[in-house]
C-alpha positions as CSV (number, residue, x, y, z in Angstrom):
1,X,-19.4,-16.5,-7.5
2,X,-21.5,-15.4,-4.2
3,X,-21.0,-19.2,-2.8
4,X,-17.3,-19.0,-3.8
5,X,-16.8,-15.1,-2.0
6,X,-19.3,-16.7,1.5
7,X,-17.4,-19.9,1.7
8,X,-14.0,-17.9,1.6
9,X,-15.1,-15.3,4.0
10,X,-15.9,-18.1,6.2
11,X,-12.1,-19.6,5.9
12,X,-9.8,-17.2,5.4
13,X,-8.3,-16.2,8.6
14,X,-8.4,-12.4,10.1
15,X,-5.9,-12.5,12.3
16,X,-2.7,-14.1,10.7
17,X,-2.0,-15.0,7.3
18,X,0.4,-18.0,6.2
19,X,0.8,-17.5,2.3
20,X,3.3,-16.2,0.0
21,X,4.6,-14.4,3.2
22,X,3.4,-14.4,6.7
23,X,2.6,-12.0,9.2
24,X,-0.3,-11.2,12.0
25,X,0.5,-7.6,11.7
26,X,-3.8,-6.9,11.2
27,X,-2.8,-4.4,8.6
28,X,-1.4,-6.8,6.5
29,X,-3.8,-9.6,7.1
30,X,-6.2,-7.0,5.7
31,X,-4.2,-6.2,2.7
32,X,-3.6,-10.1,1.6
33,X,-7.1,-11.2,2.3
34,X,-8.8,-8.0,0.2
35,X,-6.3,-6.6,-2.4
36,X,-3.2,-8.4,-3.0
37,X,-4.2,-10.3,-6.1
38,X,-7.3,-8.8,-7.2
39,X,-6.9,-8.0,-10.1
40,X,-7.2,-3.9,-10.6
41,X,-8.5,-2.7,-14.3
42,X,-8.0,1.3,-13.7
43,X,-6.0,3.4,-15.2
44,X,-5.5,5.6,-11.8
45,X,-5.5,2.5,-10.1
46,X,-2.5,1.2,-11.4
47,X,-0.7,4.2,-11.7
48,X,-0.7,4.7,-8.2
49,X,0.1,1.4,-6.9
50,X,3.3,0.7,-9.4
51,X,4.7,3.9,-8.0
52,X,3.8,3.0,-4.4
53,X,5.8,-0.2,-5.1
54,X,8.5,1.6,-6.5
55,X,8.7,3.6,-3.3
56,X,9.1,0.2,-1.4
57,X,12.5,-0.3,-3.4
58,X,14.8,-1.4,-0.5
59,X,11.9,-1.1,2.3
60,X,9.1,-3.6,3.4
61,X,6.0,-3.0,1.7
62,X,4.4,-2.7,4.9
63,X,6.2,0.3,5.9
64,X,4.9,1.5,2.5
65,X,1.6,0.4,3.1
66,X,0.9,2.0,6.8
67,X,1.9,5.5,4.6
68,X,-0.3,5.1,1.9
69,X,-3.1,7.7,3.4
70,X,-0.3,9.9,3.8
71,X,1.0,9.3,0.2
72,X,-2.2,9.8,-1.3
73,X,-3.1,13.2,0.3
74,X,1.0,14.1,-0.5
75,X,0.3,12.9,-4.7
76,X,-3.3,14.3,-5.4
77,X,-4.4,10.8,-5.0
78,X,-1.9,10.1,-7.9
79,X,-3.5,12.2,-10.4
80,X,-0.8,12.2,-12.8
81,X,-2.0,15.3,-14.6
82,X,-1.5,17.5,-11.3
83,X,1.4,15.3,-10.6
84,X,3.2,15.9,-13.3
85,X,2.9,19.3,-13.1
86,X,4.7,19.4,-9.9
87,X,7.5,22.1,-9.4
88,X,10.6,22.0,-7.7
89,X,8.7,24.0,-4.7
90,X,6.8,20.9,-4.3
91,X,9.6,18.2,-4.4
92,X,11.1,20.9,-1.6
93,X,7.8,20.8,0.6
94,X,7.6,16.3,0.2
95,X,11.3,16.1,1.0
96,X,10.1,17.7,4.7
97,X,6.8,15.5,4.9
98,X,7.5,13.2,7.6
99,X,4.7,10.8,6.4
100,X,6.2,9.9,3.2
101,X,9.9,8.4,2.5
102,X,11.8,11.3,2.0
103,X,14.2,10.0,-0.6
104,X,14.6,12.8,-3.4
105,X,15.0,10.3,-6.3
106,X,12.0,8.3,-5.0
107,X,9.8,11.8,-5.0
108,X,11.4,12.7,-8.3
109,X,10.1,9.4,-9.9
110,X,6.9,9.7,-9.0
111,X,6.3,13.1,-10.8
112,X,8.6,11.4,-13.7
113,X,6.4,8.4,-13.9
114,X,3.6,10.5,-13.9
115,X,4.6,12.1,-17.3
116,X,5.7,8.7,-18.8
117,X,1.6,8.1,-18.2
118,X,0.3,10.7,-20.2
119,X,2.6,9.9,-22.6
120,X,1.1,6.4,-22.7
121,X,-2.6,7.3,-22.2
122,X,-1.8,9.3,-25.9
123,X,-1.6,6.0,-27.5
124,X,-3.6,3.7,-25.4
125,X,-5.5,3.5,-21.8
126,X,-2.8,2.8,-19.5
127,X,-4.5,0.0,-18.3
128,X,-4.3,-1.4,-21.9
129,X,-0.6,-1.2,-21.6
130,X,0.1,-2.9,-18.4
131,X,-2.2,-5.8,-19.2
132,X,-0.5,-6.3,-22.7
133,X,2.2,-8.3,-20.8
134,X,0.1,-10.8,-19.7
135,X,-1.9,-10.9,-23.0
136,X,-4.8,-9.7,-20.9
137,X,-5.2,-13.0,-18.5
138,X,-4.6,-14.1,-15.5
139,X,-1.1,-15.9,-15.0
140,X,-2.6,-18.8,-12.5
141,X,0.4,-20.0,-10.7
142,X,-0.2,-23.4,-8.0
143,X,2.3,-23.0,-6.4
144,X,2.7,-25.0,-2.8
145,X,5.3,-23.5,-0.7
146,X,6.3,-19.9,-1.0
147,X,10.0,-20.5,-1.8
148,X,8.3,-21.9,-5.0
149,X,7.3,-17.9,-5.9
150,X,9.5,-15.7,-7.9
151,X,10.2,-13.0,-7.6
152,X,10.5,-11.9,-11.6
153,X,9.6,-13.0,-14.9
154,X,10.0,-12.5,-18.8
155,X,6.8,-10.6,-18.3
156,X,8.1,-8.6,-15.7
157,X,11.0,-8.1,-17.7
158,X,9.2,-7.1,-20.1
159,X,7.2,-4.2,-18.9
160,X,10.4,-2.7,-16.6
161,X,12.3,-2.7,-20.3
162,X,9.0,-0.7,-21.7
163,X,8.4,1.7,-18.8
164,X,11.8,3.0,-18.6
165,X,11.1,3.3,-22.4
166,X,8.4,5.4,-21.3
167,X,10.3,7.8,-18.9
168,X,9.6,5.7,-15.9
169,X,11.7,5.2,-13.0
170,X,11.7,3.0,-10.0
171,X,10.0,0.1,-12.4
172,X,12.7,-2.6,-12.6
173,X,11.7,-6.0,-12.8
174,X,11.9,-7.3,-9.4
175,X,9.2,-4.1,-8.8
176,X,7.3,-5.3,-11.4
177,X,6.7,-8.5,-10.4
178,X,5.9,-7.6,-7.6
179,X,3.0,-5.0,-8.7
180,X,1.6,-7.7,-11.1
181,X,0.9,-9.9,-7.9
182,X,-0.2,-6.8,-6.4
183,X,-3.2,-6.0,-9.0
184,X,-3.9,-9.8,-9.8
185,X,-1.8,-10.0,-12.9
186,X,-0.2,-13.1,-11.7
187,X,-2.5,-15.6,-8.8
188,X,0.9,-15.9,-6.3
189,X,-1.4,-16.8,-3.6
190,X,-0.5,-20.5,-2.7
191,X,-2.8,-23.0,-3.9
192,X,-3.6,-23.6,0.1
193,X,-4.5,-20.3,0.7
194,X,-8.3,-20.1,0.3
195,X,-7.6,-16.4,-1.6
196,X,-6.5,-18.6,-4.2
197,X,-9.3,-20.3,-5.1
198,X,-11.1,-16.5,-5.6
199,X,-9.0,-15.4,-7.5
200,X,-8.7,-18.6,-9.7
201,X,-12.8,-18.1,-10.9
202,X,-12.5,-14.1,-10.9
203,X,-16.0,-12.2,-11.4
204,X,-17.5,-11.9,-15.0
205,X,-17.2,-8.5,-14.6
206,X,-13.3,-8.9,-14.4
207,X,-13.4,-11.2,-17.3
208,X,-15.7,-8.9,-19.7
209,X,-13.3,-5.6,-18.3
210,X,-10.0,-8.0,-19.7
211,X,-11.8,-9.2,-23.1
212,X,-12.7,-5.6,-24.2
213,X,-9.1,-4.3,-23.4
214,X,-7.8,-7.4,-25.6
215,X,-10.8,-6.4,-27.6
216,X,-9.2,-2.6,-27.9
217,X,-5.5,-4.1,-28.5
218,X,-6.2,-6.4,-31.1
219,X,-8.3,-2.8,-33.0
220,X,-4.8,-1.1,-32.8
């Protein structure tokens, strides 16, 4: 796995990136080459980027992502037991932070969501949960030209239909979709992108993490 991560450190490119979208905003390139598609096993973790994509609803994700400091320092770090016990004083004091997106519903669903996690978490991690949908693997698309990506799925359907179950908000499936390429759910990276290839032979630490949550699921 160390050859695999040297030779793709040697190849992938820092200053532009030509995959599943392009861009040579260095923010981005930085985002594609280090976290979009690796997969992402905590809780917390998760938690906090499926609401940050739910804030990108009718946005770029990169105007999400060049808030994200701020949105961490505004949620707690997406605790979702001090989220959710936000008051209406504190949805007053986000809607005048500058460094978020002010959109009341958008704030609302955050501290909504947040609820909808404990709820979850009393029956199962909520990693457990999201990983359900993709019976714990790694969907390894090829695809070769990025009008081949989708941007939903049955899976994706799947998990907006159980999060709103859940109290959730913000979660329908095209935001789905697109957090499950997010935290490696699904390998969108095309097959000419050398990211690919990484994420194709993911660590054995990934792999044991994914066999004891099926491990857990298959207990219940």
């Amino acid at each position: 796995m160390s050859k695999l991560l040297d030779a793709l450190n040697n190849t992938v490119s820092t200053s532009s990136v030509n995959c599943a979208w392009t861009t040579e905003d260095p923010l981005y390139v930085e985002y594609h080459n280090n976290a979009w598609g690796r997969p992402v096993l905590d809780s917390q973790e998760l938690f906090a980027k499926l609401c940050l994509d739910g804030q990108q609803a009718g946005l770029s994700w990169l105007t999400i992502l060049k808030k994200q400091r701020t949105y961490e320092q505004a949620y707690a770090n997406f605790n979702p037991q001090t989220i959710s016990r936000f008051t209406q004083d504190d949805v007053d004091s986000l809607m005048l932070n500058t460094g978020i997106v002010r959109n009341k519903l958008k704030i609302q669903s955050v501290i909504k969501n947040a609820k909808g996690f404990l709820e979850i978490e009393k029956e199962m991690p909520f990693s457990q949960f999201i990983w359900q949908f993709t019976q714990f693997q790694i969907v390894q698309n090829k695809w070769q030209d990025r009008k081949q990506v989708p941007t939903t799925s049955q899976q994706s359907d799947a998990m907006s239909k159980a999060l709103k179950s859940a109290g959730f908000s913000f979660v329908g499936s095209t935001i789905c979709y697109a957090f499950m390429q997010a935290v490696g759910m699904v390998n969108d990276h095309l097959v000419s992108c050398p990211c690919h290839a990484a994420i194709t032979h993911p660590s054995q630490h990934v792999k044991m993490q994914l066999s004891c949550l099926a491990a857990k699921a298959k207990a219940n």
